[in-house]
C-alpha positions as CSV (number, residue, x, y, z in Angstrom):
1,X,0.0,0.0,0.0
2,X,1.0,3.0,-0.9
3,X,2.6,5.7,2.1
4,X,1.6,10.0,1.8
5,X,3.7,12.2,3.4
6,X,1.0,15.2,4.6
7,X,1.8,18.7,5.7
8,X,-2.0,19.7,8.2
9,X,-3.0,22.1,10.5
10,X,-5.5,20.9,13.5
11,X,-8.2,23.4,14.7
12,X,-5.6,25.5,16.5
13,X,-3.5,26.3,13.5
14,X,-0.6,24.0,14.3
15,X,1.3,23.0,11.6
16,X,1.6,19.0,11.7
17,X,3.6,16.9,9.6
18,X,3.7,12.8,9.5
19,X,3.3,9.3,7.0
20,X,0.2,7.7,6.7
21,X,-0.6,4.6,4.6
22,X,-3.7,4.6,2.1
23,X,-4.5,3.3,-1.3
24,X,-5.0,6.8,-2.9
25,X,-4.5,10.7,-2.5
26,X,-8.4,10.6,-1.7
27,X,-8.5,7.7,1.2
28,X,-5.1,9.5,2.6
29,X,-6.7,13.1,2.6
30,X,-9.7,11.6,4.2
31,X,-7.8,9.4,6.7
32,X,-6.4,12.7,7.5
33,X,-9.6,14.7,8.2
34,X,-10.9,12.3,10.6
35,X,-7.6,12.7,12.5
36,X,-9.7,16.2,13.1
37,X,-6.5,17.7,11.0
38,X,-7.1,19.9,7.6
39,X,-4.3,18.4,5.3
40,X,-2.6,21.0,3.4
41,X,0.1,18.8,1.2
42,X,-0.4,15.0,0.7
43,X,2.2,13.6,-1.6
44,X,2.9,10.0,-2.2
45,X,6.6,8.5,-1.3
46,X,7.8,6.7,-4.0
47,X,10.2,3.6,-2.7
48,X,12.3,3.4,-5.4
49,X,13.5,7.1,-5.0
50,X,13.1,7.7,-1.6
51,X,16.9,5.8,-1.1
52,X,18.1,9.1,-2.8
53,X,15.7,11.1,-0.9
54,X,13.9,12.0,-3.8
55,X,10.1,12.3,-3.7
56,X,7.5,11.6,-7.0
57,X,5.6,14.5,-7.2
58,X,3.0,12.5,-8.6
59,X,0.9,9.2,-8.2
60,X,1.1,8.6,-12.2
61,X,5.0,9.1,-12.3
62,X,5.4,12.7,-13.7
63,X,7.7,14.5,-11.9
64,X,8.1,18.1,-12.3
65,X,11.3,18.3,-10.3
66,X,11.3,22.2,-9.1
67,X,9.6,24.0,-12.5
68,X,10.0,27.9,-12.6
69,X,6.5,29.3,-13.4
70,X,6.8,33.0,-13.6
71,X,4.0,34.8,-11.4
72,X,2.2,36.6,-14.3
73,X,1.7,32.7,-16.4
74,X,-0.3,31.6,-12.8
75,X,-1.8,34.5,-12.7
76,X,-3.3,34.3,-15.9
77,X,-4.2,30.9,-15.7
78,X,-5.7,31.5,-12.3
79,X,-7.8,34.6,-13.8
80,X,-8.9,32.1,-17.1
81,X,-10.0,29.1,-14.8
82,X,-12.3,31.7,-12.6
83,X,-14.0,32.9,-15.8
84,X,-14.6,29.8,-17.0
85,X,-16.1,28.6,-13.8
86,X,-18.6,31.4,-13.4
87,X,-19.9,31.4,-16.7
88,X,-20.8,27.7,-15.4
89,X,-18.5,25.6,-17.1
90,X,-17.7,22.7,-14.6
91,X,-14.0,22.2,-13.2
92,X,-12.9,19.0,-14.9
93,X,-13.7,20.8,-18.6
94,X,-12.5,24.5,-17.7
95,X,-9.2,22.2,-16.6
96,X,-9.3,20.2,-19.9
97,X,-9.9,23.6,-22.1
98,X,-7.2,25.7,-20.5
99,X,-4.7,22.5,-20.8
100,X,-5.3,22.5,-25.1
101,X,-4.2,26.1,-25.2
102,X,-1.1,25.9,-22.8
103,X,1.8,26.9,-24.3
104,X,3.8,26.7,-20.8
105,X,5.5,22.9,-20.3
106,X,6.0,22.9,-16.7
107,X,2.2,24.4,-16.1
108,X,0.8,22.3,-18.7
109,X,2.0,19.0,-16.9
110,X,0.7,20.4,-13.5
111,X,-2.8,21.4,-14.8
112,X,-3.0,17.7,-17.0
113,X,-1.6,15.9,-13.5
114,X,-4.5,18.5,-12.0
115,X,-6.8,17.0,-14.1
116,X,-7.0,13.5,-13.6
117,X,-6.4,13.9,-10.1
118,X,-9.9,15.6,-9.6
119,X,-10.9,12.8,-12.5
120,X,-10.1,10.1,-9.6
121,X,-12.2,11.8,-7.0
122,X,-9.8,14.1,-5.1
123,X,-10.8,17.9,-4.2
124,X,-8.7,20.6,-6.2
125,X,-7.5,22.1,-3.5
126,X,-5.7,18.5,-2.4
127,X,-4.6,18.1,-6.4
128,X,-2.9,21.5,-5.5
129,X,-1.7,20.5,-2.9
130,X,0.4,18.0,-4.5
131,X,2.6,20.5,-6.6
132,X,3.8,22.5,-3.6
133,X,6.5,24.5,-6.1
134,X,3.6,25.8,-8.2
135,X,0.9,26.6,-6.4
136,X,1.7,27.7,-2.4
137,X,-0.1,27.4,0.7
138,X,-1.9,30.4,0.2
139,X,-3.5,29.3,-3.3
140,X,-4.0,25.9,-1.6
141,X,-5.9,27.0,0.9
142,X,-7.8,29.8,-0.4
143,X,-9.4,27.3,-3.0
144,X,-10.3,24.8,-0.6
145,X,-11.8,27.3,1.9
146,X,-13.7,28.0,-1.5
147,X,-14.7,24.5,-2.1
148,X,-16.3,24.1,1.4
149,X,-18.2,27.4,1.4
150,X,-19.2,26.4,-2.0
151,X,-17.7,29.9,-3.7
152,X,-15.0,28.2,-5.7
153,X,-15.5,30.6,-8.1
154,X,-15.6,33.7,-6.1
155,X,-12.4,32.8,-4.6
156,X,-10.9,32.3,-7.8
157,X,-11.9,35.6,-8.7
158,X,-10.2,37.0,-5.9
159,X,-7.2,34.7,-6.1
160,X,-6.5,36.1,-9.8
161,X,-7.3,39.8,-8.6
162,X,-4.6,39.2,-5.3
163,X,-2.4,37.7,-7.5
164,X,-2.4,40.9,-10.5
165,X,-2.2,43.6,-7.7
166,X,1.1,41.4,-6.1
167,X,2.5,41.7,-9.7
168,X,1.9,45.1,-10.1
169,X,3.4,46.3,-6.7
170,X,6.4,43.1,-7.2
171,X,7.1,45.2,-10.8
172,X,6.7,48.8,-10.1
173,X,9.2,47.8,-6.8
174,X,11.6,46.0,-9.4
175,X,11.7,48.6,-11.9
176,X,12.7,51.5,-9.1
177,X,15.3,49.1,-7.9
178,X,16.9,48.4,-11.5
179,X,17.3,52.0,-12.5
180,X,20.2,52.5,-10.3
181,X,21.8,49.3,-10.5
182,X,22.2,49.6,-14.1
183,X,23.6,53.5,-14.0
184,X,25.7,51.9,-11.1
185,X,26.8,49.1,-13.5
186,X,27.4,51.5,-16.5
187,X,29.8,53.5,-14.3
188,X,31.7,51.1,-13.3
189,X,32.6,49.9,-16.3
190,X,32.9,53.4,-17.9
191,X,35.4,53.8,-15.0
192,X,36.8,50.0,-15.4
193,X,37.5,51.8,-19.4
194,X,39.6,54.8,-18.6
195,X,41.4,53.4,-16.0
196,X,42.6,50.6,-17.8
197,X,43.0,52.1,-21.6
198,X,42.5,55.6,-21.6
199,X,44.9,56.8,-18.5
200,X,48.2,54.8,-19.2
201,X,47.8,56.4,-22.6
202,X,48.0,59.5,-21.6
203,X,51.0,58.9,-18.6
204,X,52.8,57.8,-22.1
205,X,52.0,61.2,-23.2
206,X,52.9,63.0,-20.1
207,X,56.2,61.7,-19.8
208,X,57.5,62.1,-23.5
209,X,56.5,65.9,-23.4
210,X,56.6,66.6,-19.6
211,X,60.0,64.0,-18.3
212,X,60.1,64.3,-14.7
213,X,58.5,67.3,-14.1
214,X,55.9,67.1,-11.4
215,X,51.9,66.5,-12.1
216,X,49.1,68.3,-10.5
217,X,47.8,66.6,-7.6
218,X,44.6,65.2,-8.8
219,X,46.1,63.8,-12.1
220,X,48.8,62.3,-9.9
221,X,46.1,60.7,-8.2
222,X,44.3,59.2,-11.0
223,X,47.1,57.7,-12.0
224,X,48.1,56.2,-9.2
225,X,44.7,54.9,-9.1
226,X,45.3,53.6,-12.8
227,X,48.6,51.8,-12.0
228,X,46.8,49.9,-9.0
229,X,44.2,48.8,-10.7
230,X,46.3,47.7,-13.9
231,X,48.5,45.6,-11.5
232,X,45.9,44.2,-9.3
233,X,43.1,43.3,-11.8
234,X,42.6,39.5,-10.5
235,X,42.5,40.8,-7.1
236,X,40.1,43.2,-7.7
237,X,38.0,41.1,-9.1
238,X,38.5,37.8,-6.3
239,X,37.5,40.5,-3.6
240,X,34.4,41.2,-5.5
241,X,33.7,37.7,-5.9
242,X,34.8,36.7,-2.2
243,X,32.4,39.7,-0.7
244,X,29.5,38.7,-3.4
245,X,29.7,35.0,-1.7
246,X,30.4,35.8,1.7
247,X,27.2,38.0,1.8
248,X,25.2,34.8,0.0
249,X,26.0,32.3,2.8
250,X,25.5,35.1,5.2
251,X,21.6,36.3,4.2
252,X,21.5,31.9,4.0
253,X,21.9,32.3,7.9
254,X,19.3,32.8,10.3
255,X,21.0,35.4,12.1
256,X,22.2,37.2,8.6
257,X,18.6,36.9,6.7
258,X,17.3,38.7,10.3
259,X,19.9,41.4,10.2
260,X,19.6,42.1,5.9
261,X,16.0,42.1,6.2
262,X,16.2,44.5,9.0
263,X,18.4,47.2,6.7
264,X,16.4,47.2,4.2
265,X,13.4,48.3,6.1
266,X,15.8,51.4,7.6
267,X,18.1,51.6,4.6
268,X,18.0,55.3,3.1
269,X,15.6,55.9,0.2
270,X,15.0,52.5,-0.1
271,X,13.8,51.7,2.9
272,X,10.5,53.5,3.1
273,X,9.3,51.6,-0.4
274,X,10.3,48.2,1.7
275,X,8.1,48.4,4.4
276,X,4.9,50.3,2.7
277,X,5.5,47.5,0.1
278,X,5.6,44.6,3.1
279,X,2.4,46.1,4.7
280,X,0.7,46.7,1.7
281,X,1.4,42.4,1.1
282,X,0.4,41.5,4.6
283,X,-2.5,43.6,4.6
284,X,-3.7,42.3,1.1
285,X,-2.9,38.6,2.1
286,X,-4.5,38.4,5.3
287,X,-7.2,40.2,4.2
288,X,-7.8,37.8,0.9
289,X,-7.4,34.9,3.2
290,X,-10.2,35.8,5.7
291,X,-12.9,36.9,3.4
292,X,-12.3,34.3,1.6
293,X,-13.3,31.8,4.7
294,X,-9.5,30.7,5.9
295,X,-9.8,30.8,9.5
296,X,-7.7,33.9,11.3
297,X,-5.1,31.5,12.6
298,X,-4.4,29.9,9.9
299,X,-4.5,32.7,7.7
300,X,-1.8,34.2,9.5
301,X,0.3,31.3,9.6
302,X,0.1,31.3,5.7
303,X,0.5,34.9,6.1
304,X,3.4,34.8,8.2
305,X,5.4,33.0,5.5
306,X,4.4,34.0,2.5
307,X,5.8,37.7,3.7
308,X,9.1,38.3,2.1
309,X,10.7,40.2,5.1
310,X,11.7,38.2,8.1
311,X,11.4,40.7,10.1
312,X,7.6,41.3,9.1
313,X,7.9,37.7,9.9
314,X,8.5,37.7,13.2
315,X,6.2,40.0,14.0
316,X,3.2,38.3,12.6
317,X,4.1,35.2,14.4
318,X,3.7,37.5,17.6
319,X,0.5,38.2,16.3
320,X,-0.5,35.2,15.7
321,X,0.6,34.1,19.2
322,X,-2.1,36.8,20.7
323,X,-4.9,35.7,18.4
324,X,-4.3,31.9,19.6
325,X,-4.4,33.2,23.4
326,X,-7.9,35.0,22.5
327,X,-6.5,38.5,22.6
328,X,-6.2,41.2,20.0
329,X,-3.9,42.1,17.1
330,X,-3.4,45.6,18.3
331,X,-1.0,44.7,20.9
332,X,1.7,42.8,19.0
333,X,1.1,45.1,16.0
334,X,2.1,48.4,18.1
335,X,4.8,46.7,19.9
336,X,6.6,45.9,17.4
337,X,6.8,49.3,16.0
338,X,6.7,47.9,12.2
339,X,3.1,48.8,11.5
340,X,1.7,53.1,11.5
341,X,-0.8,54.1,14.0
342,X,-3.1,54.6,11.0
343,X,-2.7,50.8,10.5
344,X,-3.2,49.6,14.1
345,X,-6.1,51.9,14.5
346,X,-8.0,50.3,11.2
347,X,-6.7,46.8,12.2
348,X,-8.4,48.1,15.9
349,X,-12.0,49.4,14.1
350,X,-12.0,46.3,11.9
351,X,-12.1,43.9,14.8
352,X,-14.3,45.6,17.4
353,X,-16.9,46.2,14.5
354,X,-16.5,42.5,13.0
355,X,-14.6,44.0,9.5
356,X,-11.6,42.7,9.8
357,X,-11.3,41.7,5.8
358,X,-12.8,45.0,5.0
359,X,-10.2,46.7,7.1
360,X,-7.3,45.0,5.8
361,X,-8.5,45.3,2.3
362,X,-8.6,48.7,2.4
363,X,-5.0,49.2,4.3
364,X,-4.1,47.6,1.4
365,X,-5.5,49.5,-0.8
366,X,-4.3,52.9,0.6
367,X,-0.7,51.4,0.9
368,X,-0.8,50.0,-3.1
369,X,-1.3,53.6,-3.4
370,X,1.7,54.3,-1.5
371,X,4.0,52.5,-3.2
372,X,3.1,53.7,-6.6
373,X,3.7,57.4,-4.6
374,X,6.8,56.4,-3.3
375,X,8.1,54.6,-6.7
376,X,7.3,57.7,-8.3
377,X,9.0,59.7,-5.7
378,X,12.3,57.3,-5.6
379,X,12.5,57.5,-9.6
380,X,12.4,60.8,-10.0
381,X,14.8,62.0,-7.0
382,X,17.2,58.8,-8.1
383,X,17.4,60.1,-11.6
384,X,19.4,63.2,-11.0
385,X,21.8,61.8,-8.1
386,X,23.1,59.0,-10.8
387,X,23.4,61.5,-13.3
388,X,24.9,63.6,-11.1
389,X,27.2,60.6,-9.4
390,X,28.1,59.3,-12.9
391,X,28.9,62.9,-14.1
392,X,31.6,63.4,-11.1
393,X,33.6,60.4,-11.8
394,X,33.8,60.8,-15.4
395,X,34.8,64.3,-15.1
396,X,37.0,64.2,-12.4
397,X,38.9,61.7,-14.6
398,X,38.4,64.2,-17.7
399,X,39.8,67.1,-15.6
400,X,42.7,65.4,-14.6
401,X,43.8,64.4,-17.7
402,X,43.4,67.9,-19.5
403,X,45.6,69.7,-17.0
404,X,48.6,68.4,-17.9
405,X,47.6,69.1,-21.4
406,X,47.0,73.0,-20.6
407,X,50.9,73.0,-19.5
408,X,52.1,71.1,-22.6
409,X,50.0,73.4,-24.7
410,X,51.8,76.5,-23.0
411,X,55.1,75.2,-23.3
412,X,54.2,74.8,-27.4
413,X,53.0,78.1,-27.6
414,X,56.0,79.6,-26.1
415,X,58.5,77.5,-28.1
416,X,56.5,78.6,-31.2
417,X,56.1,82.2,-29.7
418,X,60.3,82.6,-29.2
């Protein structure tokens, strides 16, 4: 008989994990249930892998390994399937319609291995379940808090229209941070250029028409600048690469992922976008998770790690501490100094009137807005300092080049002159 490794919660939000043996996904899931548990991954072990501690991903064989699906493909698919199910269509033939137009591989294989696991009898949100790199704990259990309020459809609605605000506020955040890394980048290697070519050309220059005769300070200095880097090229470039890796296995470190995620919620400029952008996700998660019938604790379990910052992290798990001991949100929220007044006080109305999701919905809302504000802000007050940074080592290079040249130029004159 076949063994399941399962990922549940019981009714306290707990996260469980164990084996249990069953002769299908269905029969395990509802072994499960009547443990009083709510099964959020059930996936088979298969024998012949598990020596090599590998795990089928599927009771049919297909194994999808880890597949990349970029955010916007399962968004679309996500908005397609809700369509189709609210104009009616059942769930078996929206699956089998969306499968014929796939053009995505690794989705294509998960929404066919979707299909004829809800063929065999299991729920959708347990064929989700099963593809755990795909679709996450949030999308798992939002469809099967749909399922048992009987709203799959609304959910789905609201899945596809979580997902298309996450991917508007993930790109407008990426496209603020790219603009200076790539004038950062161009520098550098305009820098990299005249150090290495264009300098020693002109120390050639200085020599032959100056000999010995000293060289303003600052084109002294560039040179020597020049010289080091022309002698110490693969050292330069090992420190890079030593610093680059030191600060990966660092942020891999609990201690190091803590204290990264904590600059970047106070780091100048940047900062502010950070945490309006990591309230604005835990307000529009927590809030698409309640209203959509997950219950509080569990919501902000999923909540807690599907946040990005670790710091956020932490202090949702405080949160989520107070809600299991029957108190409030407030508390924990105002503690931990990470969330506005304007926040805590909605969070505070939304509770005592019985609107949390309406609440957190609109803190969401207002601090999307924010982030487009503060994008906006960041661009345009970034734009000039790179220009202006790029601008100053360029022509401080420039400038001491030229004076030199304003001394050989005299010299000419006066040769020419006498």
């Amino acid at each position: 008989m076949p063994t399941f490794n399962y990922t549940a919660v019981d009714a306290t939000g707990q996260q469980k994990t164990g084996t249990i043996d069953a002769p299908n996904t269905a029969d395990a899931t509802a072994k499960i249930k009547q443990q009083g548990l709510f099964p959020v991954t059930v996936v088979e072990v298969n024998t012949a892998t598990a020596a090599l501690g590998a795990k089928s991903t599927k009771k049919s064989g297909f194994s999808f390994g880890k597949p990349k699906i970029k955010g916007k493909i399962l968004m679309v698919f996500t908005r397609q399937l809700a369509t189709l199910i609210d104009a009616g269509m059942p769930l078996l033939r929206s699956l089998t319609t969306l499968i014929k137009q796939e053009k995505n591989v690794a989705l294509k294989g998960a929404m066919s291995a979707l299909s004829d696991s809800v063929e065999s009898g299991s729920t959708f949100s347990d064929a989700l379940a099963q593809h755990p790199t795909i679709f996450n704990k949030l999308y798992v259990n939002m469809v099967k808090a749909g399922e048992i309020g009987g709203v799959l459809e609304i959910v789905l609605v609201r899945l596809a229209e979580f997902q298309e605000k996450s991917q508007k506020i993930r790109s407008k955040v990426i496209s603020a941070m790219v603009y200076p890394v790539v004038v950062l980048v161009i520098a550098i290697g305009i820098l990299a250029f005249l150090l290495l070519f264009i300098v020693p050309k002109f120390e050639a220059i200085f020599k032959d028409m100056l000999g010995n005769k000293p060289l303003p300070f600052l084109t002294q200095m560039v040179i020597d600048v020049s010289r080091f880097v022309q002698h110490n090229v693969l050292i330069i470039v090992g420190f890079i690469v030593v610093v680059v890796v030191a600060y990966k296995i660092f942020s891999k470190t609990p201690g190091g992922a803590t204290l990264i995620d904590r600059i970047k919620l106070k780091f100048p400029l940047f900062g502010d976008l950070v945490s309006k952008t990591s309230i604005a996700r835990f307000a529009r998660t927590l809030g698409t998770l309640v209203s959509s019938g997950v219950p509080i604790l569990q919501a902000l379990n999923i909540t807690k790690e599907t946040s990005g910052n670790i710091v956020i992290s932490n202090a949702i798990a405080n949160i989520y501490d107070s809600v299991k001991e029957g108190e409030s949100m407030v508390g924990p929220m105002e503690h931990s100094g990470l969330f506005p007044p304007m926040v805590v006080s909605m969070i505070q109305v939304g509770e005592e009137t019985g609107q949390l999701p309406a609440m957190l919905t609109k803190v969401a809302d207002v601090y999307e807005e924010e982030v487009d504000v503060a994008v906006a802000g960041l661009t345009s007050l970034l734009e000039p300092i790179m220009i202006v940074f790029l601008a100053v080592i360029v022509g401080t290079i420039v400038i001491a080049l030229f004076m030199p040249l304003i001394t050989i130029i005299t010299q000419l004159q006066s040769q020419t002159g006498s």
